[in-house]
N, C-alpha and C positions, 0 to 999 in steps of 0.2 A: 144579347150583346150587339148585334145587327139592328135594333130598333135604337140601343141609344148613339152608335156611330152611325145614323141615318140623321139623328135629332142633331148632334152635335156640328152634320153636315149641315143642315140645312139653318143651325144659325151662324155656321161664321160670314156667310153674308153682309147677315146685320151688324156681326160685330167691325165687321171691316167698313160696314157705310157708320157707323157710329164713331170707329175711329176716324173717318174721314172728313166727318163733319165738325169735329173737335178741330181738326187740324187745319179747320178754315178758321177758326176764333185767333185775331193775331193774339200774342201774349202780351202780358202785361207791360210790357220791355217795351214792348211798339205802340200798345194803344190803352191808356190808364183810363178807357168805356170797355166793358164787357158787358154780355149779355147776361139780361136777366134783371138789369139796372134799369129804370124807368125815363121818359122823357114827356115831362109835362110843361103841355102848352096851356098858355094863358089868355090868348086872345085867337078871336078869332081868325082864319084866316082863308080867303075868298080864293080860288082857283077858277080865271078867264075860263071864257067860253073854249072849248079845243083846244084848252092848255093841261099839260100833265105835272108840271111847277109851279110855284114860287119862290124867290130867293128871299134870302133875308140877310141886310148887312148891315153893319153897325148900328144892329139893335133897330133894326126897322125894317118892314115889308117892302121889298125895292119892288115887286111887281115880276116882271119878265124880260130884266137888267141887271147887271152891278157889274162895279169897278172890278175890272180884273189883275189891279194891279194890286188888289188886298183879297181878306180872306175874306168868306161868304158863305150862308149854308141855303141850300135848297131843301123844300118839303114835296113833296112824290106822291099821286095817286096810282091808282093802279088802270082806272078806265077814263075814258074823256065821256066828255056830254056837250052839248052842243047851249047849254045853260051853266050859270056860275055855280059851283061848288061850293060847299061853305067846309070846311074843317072845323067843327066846335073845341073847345077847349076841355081835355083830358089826359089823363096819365096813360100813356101807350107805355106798353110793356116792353123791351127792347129785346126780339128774337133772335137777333144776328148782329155782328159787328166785321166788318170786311174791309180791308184797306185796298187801296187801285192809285191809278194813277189815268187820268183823263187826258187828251189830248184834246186842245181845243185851235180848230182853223180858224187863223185871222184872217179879215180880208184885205189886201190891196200890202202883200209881202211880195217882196223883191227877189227873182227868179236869183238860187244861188248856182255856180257851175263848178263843178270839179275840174283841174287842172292836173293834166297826168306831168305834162314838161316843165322842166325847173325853167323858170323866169329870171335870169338874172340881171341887174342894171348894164351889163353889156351890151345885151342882146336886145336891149328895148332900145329907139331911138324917140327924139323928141316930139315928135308926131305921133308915135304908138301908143294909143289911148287903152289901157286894159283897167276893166272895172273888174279886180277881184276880191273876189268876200272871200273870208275863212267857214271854213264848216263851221257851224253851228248846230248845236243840238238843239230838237224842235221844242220848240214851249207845249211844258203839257202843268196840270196842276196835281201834286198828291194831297189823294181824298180819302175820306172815313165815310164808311155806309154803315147808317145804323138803322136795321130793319125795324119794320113798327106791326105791334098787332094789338088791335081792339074788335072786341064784340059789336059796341056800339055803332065805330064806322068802318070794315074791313075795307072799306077803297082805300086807304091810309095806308102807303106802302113803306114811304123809309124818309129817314132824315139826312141827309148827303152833306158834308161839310168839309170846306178843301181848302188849301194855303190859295197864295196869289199864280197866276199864269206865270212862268217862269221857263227859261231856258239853261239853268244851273248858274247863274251869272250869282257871282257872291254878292253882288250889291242887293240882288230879291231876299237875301235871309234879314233877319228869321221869316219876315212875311209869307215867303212859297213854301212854309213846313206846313206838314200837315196837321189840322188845329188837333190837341187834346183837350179835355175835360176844360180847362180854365178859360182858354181862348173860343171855345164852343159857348160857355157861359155870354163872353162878352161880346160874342157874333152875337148872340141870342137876344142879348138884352132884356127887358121887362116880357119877351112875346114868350121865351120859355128856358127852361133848364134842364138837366139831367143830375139824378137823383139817384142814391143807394138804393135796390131794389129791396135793402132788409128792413 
């Protein structure tokens, strides 16, 4: 009886890193990619010297740019080289699916200040110059990580794909959602797709 409540000790461990790793997979509610589902590329694609991306946006390899004001997906190694990388065209297996949200700094934003004192048109005179912004929530983009594994190239780390740069402003929908299955297809265009793994 001591041998098998030693055994039973010594896997709930696992059974608690197995539930835990499940409970990274979003549900189908949230992200209609899950793993296990394939993503095959079709063209090649070149990774700069001391670059760890490329983006890809309406259907074309922008390089190590794209409009932030729409969606994009980036492709992910895992190590840099100081020579071009090629990515050949293959069916990666899709090991993980993970949803985030990015924040990305822009440069040359306009310092915002908090105001503790009520301002009111009284109390201002015509000479009293106040430059006040409202808060604003920072622009960040929500993204899909879709992890990648191949024998052939294991630098091939993940496939990243995310709405537009957005600060919750209704005018960025739909653009700032974050892409599912169909809008992934037409970031992708002719370079690749995501496929039923059965």
């Amino acid at each position: 009886m001591a041998n098998i409540n030693k055994i039973i000790a010594s896997l709930l461990p696992l059974g608690v890193l197995m539930l835990s790793s499940c409970a990274m997979q979003p549900p189908t509610s949230l992200m209609d990619i899950q793993a296990g589902e394939i993503f095959v590329l079709k063209t090649p694609i070149t990774i700069q010297p001391n670059q760890s991306r490329t983006f890809i946006q309406f259907g074309q390899i922008s390089g190590s740019s794209f409009d932030h004001s729409e969606a994009h997906c980036r492709i992910e190694i895992r190590d840099l080289s100081e020579s071009p990388q090629i990515i050949q065209p293959e069916r990666f297996i899709i090991k993980q699916v993970n949803i985030d949200e990015e924040m990305i700094a822009l440069r040359n934003q306009t310092t915002q200040l908090a105001l503790n004192d009520a301002i009111t048109p009284t109390t201002m005179t015509d000479s009293t110059s106040i430059n006040m912004v409202a808060y604003e929530r920072p622009a960040t983009m929500d993204l899909v990580h879709l992890y990648l594994h191949s024998k052939q190239q294991p630098n091939v780390y993940r496939l990243t794909c995310s709405g537009s740069l957005s600060n919750g402003s209704l005018a960025d929908i739909p653009r700032s959602y974050r892409p599912q299955r169909q809008q992934i297809q037409h970031i992708l265009g002719k370079i690749g797709h995501i496929e039923s793994g059965t």
